[in-house]
C-alpha positions in Angstrom: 60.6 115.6 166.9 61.6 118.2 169.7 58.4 117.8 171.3 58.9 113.8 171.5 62.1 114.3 172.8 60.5 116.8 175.6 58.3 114.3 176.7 61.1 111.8 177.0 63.2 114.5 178.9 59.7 115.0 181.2 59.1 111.1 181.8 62.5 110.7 183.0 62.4 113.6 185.3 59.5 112.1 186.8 60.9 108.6 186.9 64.2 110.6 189.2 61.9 112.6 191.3 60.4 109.4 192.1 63.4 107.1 192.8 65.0 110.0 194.8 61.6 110.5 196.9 62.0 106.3 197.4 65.8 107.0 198.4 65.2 109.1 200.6 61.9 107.6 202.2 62.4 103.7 201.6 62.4 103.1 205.5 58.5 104.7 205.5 57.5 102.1 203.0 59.0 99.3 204.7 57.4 100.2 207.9 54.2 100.1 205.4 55.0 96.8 203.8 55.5 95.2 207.3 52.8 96.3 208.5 50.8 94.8 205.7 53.0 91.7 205.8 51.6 91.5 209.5 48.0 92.2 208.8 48.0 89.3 206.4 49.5 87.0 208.6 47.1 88.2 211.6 44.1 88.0 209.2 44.9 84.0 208.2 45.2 83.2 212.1 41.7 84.1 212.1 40.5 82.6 209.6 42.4 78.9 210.8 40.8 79.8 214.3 37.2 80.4 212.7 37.9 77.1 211.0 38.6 74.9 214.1 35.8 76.8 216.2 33.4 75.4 213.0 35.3 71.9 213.1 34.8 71.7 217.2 31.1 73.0 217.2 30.5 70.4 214.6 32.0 67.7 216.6 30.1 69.0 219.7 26.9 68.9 218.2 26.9 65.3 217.0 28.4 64.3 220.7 25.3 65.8 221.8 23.4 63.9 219.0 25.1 60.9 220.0 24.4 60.9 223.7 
């Protein structure tokens, strides 16, 4: 039974390290966060972009069909 409770004494001296190291550092992984937060925004830009460059050559090529 001791060595269960050890491992219950171990996980939750993990489980502080880890909330302290987040205390401490939180603003690092909200510059990380933000900066994914931006890269997804950037990347669906693209692809809407990419999307009206397809609709407009479409549209070009049956003006050119049409003339």
């Amino acid at each position: 039974m001791s060595s269960v409770w050890e491992f219950v004494v171990l996980g939750g001296g993990a489980v502080d390290h880890v909330l302290g190291y987040l205390d401490h550092h939180h603003w690092f992984f909200g510059f990380i966060l933000v900066g994914y937060i931006f890269y997804l925004h950037d990347k669906s830009l693209h692809v809407r972009f990419d999307m009206l460059d397809k609709r407009l050559d479409e549209v070009r090529k049956r003006l050119a069909c049409d003339s």
